[in-house]
N, CA, C and O atoms as CSV, one atom per row, in Angstrom:
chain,resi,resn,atom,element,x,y,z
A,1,UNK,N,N,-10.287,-96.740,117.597
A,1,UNK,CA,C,-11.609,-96.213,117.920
A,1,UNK,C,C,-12.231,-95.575,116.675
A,1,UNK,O,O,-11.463,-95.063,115.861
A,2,UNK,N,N,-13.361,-95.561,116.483
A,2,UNK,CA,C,-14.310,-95.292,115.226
A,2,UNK,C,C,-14.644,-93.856,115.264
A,2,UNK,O,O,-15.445,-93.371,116.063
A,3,UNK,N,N,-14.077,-93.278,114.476
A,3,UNK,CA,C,-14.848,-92.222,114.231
A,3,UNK,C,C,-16.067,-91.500,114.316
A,3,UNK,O,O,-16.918,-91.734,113.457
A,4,UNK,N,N,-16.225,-90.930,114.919
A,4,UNK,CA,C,-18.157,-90.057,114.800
A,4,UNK,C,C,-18.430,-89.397,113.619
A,4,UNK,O,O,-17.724,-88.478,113.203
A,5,UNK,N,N,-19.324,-89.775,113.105
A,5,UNK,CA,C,-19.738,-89.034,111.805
A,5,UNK,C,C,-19.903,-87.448,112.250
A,5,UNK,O,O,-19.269,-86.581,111.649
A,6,UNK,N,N,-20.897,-87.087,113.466
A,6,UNK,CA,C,-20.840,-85.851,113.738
A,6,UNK,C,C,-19.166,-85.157,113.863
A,6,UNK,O,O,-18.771,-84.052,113.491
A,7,UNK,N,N,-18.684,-85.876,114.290
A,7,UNK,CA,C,-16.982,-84.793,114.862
A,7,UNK,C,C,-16.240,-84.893,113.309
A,7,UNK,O,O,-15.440,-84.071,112.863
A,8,UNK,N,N,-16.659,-85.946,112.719
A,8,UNK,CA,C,-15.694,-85.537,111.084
A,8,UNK,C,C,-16.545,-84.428,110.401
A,8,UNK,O,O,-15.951,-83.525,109.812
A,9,UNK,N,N,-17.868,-84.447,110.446
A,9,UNK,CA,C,-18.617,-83.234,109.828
A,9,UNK,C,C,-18.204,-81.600,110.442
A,9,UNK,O,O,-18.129,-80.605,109.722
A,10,UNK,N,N,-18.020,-81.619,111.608
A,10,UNK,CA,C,-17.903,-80.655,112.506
A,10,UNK,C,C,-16.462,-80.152,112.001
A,10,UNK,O,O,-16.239,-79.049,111.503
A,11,UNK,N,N,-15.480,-81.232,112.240
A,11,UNK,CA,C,-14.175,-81.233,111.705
A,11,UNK,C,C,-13.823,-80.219,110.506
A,11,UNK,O,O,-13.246,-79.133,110.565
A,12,UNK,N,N,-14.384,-80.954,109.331
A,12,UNK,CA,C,-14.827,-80.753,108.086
A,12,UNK,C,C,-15.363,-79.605,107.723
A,12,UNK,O,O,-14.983,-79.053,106.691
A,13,UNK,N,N,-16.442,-79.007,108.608
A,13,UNK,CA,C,-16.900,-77.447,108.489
A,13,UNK,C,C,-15.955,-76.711,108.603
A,13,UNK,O,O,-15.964,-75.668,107.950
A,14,UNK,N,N,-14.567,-77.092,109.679
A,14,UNK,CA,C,-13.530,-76.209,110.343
A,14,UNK,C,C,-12.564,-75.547,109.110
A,14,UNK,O,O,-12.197,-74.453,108.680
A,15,UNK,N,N,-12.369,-77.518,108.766
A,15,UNK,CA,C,-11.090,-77.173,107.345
A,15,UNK,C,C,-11.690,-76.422,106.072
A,15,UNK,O,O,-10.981,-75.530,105.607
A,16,UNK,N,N,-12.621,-76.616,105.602
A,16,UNK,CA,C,-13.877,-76.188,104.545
A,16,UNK,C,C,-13.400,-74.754,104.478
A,16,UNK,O,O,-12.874,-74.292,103.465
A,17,UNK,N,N,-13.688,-73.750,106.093
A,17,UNK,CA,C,-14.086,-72.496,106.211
A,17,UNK,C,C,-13.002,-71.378,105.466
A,17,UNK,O,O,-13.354,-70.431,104.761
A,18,UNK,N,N,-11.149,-71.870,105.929
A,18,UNK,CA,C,-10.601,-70.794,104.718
A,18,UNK,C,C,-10.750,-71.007,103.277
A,18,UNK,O,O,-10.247,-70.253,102.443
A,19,UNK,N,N,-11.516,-72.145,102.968
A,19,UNK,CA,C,-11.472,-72.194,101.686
A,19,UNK,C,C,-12.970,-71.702,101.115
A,19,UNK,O,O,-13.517,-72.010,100.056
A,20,UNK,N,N,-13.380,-70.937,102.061
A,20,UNK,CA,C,-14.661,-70.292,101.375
A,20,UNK,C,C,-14.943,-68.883,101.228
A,20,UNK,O,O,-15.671,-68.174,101.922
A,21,UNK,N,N,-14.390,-68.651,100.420
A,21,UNK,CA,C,-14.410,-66.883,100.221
A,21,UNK,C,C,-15.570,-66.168,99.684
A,21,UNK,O,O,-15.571,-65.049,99.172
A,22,UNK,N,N,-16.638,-67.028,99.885
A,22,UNK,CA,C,-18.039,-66.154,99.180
A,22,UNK,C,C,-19.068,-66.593,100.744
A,22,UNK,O,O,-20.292,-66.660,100.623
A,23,UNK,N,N,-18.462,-66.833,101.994
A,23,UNK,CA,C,-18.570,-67.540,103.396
A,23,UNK,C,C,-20.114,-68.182,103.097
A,23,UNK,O,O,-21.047,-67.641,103.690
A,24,UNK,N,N,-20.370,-69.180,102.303
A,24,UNK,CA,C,-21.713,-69.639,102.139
A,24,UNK,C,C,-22.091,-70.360,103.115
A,24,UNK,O,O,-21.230,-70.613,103.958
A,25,UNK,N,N,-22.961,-70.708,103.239
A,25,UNK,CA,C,-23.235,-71.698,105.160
A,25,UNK,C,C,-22.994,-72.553,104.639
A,25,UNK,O,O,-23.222,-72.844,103.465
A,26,UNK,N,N,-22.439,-73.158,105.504
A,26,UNK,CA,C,-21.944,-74.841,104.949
A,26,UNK,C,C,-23.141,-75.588,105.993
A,26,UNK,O,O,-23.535,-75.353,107.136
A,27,UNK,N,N,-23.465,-76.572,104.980
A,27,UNK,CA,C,-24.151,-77.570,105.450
A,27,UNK,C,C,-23.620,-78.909,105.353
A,27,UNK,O,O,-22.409,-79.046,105.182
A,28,UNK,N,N,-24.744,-80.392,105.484
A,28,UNK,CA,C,-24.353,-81.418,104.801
A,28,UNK,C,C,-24.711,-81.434,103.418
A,28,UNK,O,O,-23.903,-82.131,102.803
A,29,UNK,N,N,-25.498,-81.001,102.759
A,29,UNK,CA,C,-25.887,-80.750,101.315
A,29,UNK,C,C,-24.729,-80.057,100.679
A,29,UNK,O,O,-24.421,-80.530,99.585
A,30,UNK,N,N,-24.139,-79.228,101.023
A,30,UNK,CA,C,-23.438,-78.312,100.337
A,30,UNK,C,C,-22.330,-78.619,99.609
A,30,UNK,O,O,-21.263,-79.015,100.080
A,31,UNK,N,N,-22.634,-78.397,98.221
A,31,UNK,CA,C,-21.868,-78.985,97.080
A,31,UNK,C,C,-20.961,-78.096,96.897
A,31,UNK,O,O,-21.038,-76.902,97.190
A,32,UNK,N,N,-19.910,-78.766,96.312
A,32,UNK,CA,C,-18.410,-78.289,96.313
A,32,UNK,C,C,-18.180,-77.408,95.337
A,32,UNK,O,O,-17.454,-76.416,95.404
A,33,UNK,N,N,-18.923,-77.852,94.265
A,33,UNK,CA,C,-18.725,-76.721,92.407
A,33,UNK,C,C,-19.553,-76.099,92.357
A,33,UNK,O,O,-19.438,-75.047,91.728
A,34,UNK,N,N,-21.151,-76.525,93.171
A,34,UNK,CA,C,-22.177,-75.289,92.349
A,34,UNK,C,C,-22.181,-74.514,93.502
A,34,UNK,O,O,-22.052,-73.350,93.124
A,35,UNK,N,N,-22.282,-74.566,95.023
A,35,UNK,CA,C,-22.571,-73.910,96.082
A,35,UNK,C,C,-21.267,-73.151,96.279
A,35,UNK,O,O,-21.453,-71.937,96.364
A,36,UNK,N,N,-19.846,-73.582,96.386
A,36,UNK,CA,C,-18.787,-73.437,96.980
A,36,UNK,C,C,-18.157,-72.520,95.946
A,36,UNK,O,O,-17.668,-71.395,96.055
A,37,UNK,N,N,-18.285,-73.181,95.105
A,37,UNK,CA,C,-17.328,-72.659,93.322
A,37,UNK,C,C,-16.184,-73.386,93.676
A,37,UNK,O,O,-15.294,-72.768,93.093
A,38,UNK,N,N,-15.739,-74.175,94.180
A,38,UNK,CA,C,-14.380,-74.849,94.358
A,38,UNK,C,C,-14.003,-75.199,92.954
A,38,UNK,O,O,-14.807,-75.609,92.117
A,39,UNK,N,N,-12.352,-74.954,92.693
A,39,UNK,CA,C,-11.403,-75.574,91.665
A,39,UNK,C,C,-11.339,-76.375,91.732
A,39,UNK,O,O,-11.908,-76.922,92.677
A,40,UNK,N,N,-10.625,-77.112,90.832
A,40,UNK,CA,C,-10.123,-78.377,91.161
A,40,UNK,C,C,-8.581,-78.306,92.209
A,40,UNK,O,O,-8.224,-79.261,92.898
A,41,UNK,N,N,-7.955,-77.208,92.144
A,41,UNK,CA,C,-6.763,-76.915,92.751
A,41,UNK,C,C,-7.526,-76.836,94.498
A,41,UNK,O,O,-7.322,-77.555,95.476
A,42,UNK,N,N,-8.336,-75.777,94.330
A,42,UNK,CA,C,-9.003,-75.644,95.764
A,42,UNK,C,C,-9.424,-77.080,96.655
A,42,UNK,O,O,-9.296,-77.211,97.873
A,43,UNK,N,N,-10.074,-78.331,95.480
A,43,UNK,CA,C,-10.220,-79.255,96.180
A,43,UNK,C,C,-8.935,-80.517,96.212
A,43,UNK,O,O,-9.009,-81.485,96.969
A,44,UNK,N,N,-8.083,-80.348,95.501
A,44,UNK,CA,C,-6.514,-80.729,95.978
A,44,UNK,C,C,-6.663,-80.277,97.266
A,44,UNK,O,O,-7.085,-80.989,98.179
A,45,UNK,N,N,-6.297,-78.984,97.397
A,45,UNK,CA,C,-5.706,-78.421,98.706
A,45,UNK,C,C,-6.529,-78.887,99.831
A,45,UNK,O,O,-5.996,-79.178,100.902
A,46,UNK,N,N,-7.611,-78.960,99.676
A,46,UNK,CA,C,-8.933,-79.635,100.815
A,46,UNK,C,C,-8.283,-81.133,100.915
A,46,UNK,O,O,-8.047,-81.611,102.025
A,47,UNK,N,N,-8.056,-81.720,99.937
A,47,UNK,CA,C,-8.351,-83.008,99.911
A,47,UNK,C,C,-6.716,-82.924,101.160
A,47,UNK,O,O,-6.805,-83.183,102.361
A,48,UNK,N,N,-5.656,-82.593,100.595
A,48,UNK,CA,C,-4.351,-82.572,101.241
A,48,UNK,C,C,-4.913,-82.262,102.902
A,48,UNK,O,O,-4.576,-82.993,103.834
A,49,UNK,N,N,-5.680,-81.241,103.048
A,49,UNK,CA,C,-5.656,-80.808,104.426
A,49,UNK,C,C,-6.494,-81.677,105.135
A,49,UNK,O,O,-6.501,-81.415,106.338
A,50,UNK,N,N,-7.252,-82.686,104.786
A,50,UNK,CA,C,-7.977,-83.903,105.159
A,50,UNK,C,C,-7.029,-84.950,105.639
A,50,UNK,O,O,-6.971,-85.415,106.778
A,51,UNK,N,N,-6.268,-85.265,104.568
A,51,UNK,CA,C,-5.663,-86.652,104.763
A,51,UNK,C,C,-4.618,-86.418,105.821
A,51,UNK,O,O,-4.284,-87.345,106.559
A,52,UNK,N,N,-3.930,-84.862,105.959
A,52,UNK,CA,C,-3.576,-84.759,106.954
A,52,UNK,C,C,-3.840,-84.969,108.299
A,52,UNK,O,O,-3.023,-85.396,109.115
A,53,UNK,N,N,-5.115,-84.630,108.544
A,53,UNK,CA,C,-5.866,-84.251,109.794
A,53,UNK,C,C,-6.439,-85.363,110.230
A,53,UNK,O,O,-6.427,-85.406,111.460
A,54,UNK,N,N,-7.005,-86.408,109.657
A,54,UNK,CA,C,-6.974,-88.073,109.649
A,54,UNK,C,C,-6.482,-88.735,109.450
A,54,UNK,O,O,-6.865,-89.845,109.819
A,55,UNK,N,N,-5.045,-88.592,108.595
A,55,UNK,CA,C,-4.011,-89.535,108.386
A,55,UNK,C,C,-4.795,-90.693,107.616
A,55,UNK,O,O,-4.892,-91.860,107.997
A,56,UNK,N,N,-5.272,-90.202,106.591
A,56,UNK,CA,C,-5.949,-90.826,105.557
A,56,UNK,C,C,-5.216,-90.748,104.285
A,56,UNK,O,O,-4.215,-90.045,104.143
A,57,UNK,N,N,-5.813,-91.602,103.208
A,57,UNK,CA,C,-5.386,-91.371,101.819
A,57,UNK,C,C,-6.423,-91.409,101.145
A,57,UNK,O,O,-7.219,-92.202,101.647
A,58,UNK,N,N,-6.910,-90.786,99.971
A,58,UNK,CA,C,-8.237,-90.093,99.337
A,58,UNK,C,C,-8.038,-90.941,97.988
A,58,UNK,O,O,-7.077,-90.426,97.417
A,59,UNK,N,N,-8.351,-91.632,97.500
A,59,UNK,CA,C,-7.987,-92.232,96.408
A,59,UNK,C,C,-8.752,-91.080,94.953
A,59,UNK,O,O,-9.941,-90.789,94.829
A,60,UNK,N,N,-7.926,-90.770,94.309
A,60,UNK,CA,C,-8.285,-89.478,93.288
A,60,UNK,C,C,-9.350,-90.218,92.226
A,60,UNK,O,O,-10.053,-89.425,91.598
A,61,UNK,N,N,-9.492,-91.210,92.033
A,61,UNK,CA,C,-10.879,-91.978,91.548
A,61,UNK,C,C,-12.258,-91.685,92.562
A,61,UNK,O,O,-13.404,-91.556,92.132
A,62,UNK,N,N,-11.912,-91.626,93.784
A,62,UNK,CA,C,-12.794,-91.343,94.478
A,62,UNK,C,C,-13.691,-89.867,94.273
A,62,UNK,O,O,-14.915,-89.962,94.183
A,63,UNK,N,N,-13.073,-88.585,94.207
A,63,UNK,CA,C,-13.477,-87.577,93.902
A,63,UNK,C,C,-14.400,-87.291,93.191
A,63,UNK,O,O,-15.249,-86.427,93.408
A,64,UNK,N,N,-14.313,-87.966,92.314
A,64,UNK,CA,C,-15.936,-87.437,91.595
A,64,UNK,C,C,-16.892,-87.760,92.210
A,64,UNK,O,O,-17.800,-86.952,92.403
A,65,UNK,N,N,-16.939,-89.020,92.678
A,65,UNK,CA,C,-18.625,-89.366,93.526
A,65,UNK,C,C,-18.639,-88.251,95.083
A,65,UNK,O,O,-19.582,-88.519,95.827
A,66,UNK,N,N,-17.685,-87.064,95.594
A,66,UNK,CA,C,-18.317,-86.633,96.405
A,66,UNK,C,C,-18.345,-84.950,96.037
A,66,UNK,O,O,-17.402,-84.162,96.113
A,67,UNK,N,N,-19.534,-84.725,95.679
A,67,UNK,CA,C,-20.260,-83.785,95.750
A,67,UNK,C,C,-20.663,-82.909,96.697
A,67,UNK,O,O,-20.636,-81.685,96.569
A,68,UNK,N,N,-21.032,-83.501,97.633
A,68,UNK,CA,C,-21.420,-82.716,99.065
A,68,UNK,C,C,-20.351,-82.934,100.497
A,68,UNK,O,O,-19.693,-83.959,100.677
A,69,UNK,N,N,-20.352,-81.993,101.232
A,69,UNK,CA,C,-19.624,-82.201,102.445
A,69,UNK,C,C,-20.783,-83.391,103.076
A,69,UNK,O,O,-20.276,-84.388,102.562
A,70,UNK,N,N,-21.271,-83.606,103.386
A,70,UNK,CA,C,-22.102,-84.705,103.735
A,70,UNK,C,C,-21.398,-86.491,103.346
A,70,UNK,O,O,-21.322,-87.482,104.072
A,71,UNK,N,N,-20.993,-86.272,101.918
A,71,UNK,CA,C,-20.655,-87.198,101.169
A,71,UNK,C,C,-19.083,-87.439,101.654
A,71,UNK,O,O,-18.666,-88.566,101.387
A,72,UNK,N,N,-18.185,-86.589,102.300
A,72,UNK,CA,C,-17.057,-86.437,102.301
A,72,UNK,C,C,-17.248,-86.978,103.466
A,72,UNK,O,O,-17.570,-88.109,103.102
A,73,UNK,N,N,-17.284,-86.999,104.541
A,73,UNK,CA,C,-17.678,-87.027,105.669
A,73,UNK,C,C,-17.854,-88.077,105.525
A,73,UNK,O,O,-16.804,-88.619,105.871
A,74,UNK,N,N,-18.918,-89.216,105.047
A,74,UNK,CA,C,-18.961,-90.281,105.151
A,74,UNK,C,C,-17.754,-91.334,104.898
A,74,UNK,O,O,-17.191,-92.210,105.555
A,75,UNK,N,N,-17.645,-90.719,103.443
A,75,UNK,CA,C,-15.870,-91.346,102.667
A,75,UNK,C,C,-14.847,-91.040,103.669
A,75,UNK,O,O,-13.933,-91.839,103.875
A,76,UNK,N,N,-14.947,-89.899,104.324
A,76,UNK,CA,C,-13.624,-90.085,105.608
A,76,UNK,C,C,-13.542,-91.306,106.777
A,76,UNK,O,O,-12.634,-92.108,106.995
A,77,UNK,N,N,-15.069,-91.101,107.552
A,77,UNK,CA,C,-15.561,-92.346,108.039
A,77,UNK,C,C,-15.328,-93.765,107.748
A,77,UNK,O,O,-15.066,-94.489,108.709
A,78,UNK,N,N,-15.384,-94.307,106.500
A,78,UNK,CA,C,-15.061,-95.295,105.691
A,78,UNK,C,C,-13.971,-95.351,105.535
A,78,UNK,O,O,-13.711,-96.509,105.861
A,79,UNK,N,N,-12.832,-94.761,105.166
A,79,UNK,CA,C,-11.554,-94.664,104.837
A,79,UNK,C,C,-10.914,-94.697,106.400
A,79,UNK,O,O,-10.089,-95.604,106.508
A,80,UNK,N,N,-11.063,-94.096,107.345
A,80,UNK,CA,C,-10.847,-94.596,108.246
A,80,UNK,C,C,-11.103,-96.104,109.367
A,80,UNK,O,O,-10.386,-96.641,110.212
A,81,UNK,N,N,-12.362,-96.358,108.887
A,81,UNK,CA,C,-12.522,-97.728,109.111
A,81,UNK,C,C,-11.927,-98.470,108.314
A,81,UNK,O,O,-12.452,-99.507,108.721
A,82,UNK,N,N,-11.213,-98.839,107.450
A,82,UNK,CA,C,-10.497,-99.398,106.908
A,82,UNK,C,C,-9.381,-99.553,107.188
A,82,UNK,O,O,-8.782,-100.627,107.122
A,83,UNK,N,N,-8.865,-98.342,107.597
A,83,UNK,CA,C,-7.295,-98.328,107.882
A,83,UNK,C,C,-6.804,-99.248,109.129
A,83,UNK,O,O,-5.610,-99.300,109.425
């Protein structure tokens, strides 16, 4: 069964939230380095707590093109249709 873009975004806000210690509103716009301040360690640990939670694999070439939770969300979507 296919994923909902809304329930991976929703999802996604859930896992996002301990990793935001300045609690900025998360949106779909909301960028990971300038809005968030995320590390690169911080977005390891995101990326890990994703592939868990979808039983996905994130290909680390992939990372640079997502910028926004919006963008992630989609790439989960996709990565799951694939599988």
């Amino acid at each position: 069964m296919a994923l909902s873009r809304d329930a991976v975004l929703a999802r996604l806000f859930e896992l996002i939230q301990p990793f935001n210690t300045k609690a900025v509103p998360l949106a779909e716009d909301t960028r990971f380095a300038d809005d968030l301040e995320f590390d690169s360690l911080t977005v390891m640990d995101l990326v890990a707590s994703m592939e868990d939670e979808w039983d996905i694999n994130v290909p680390l070439n992939l990372l640079p093109d997502l910028e926004t939770v919006g963008q992630v969300a989609d790439a989960i979507v996709k990565l799951k249709a694939e599988a």
